[in-house]
C-alpha positions in Angstrom: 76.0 92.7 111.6 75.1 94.7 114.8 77.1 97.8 113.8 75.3 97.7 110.1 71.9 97.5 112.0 73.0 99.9 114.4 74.6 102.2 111.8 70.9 102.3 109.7 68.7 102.3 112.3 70.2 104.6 115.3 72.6 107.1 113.0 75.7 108.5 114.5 75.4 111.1 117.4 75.4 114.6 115.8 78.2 115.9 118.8 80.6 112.2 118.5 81.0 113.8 114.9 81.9 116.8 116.0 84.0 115.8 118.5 85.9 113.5 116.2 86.3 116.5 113.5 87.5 118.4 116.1 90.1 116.4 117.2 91.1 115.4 113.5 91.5 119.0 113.2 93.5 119.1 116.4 95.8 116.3 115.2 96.5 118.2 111.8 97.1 121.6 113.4 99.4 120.0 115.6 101.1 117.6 113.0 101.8 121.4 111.0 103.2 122.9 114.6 105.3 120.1 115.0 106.6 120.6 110.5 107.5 124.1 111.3 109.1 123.9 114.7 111.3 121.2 112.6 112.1 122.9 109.9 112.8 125.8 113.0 115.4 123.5 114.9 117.1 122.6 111.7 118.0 125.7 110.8 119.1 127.1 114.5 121.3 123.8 114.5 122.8 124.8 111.2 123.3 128.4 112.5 125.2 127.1 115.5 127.3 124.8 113.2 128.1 128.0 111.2 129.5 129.7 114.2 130.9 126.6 115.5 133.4 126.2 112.5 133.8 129.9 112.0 135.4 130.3 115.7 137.6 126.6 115.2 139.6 128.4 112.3 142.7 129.9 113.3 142.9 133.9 112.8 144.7 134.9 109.6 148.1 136.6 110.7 148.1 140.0 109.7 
């Protein structure tokens, strides 16, 4: 009951919105940074596999 009276009566501050959109914001950009430095690792690891098995092969006699 005291947050719905304090909600209608007082409002929210203007700048704990905009702090809290900021930091939303923040939490998404960071969310996508952390996506593409995934998606970055997974294909370095797969690179690394690549050259991994490449070099375990024996040399074809020639």
């Amino acid at each position: 009951m005291a947050k719905a009276l304090f909600g209608h009566v007082g409002g929210s501050d203007p700048r704990m919105v905009s702090e809290m959109r900021r930091l939303q914001q923040r939490v998404r950009d960071l969310e996508d940074e952390i996506s593409r430095l995934q998606a970055q690792n997974d294909q370095l690891s797969m690179a690394v596999s690549d050259v991994a098995s490449a070099t375990d092969r024996e040399p074809a006699l020639a």
